[in-house]
C-alpha positions as CSV (number, residue, x, y, z in Angstrom):
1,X,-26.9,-13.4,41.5
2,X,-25.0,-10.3,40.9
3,X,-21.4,-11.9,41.2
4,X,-22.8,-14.2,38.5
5,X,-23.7,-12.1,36.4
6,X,-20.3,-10.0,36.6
7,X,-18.6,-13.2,35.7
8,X,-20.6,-14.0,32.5
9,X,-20.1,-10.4,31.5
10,X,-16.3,-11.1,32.3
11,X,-16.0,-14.5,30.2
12,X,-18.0,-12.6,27.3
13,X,-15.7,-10.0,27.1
14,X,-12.8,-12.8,27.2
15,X,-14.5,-14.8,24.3
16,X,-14.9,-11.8,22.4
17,X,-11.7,-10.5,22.4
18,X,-10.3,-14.0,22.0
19,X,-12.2,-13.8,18.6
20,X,-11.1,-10.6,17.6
21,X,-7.7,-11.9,17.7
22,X,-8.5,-14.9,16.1
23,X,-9.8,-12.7,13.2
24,X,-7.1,-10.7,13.2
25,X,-4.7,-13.4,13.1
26,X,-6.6,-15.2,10.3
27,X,-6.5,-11.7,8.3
28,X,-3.1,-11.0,8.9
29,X,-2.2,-14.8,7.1
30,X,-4.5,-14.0,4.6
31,X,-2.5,-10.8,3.8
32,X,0.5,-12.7,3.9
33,X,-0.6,-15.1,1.5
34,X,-1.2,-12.5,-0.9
35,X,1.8,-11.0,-0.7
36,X,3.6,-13.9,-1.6
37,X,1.6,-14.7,-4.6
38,X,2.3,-11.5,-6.1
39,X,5.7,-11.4,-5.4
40,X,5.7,-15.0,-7.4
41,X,3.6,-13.8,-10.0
42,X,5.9,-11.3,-10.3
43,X,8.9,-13.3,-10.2
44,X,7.3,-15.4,-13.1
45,X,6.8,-12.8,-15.3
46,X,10.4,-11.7,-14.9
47,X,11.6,-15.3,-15.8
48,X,9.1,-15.1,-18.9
49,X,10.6,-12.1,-19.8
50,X,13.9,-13.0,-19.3
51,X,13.7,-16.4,-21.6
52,X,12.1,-14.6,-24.1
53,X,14.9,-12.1,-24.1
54,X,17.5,-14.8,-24.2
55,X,15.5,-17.0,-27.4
56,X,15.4,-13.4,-29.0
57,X,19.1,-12.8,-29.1
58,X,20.4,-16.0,-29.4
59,X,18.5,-16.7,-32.6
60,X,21.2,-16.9,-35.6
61,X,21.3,-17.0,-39.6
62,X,22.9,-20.4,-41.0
63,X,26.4,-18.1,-41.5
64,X,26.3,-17.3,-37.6
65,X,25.1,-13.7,-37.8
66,X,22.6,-12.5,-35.4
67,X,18.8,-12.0,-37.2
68,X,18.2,-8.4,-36.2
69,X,14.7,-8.9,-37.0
70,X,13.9,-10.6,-33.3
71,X,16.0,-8.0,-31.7
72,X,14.5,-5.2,-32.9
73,X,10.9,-6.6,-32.2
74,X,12.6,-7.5,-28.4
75,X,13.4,-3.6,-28.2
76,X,10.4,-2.0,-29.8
77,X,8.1,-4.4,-27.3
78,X,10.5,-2.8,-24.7
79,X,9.8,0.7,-25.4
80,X,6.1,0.4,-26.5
81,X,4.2,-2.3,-24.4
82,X,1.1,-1.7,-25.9
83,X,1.4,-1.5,-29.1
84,X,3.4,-5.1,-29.7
């Protein structure tokens, strides 16, 4: 009866080491996962930022001229976040 009950003592610790590493498998994905949504929430922001740079500067008066106006709000949005 002793051997026995070595060898259930010996598969329990098995089974709960094999969960521990399941768990800490599962975690380590999860953190993964995470990481790569912020880096693409990050890259989306940049791309927003970018195309609203580029609609800014390209904007033109009917004789060709560049409308300052959009430029200068791009710039002061730049240097202040919060306030525009």
């Amino acid at each position: 009866s002793q051997h026995n009950s070595k060898k259930e003592k010996g598969q329990n610790t098995k089974k709960a080491k094999f969960h521990e590493l399941i768990a800490r498998q599962k975690q380590i994905k999860d953190i993964k996962i995470e990481k790569k949504k912020a880096i693409e929430k990050k890259r989306e922001e940049r791309l927003h930022k970018r195309k609203e740079r580029n609609i800014s500067m390209q904007k033109l008066t009917r004789k060709g001229q560049p409308v300052m106006k959009h430029r200068i709000k791009l710039l002061l949005k730049q240097l202040c976040p919060g306030d525009a």
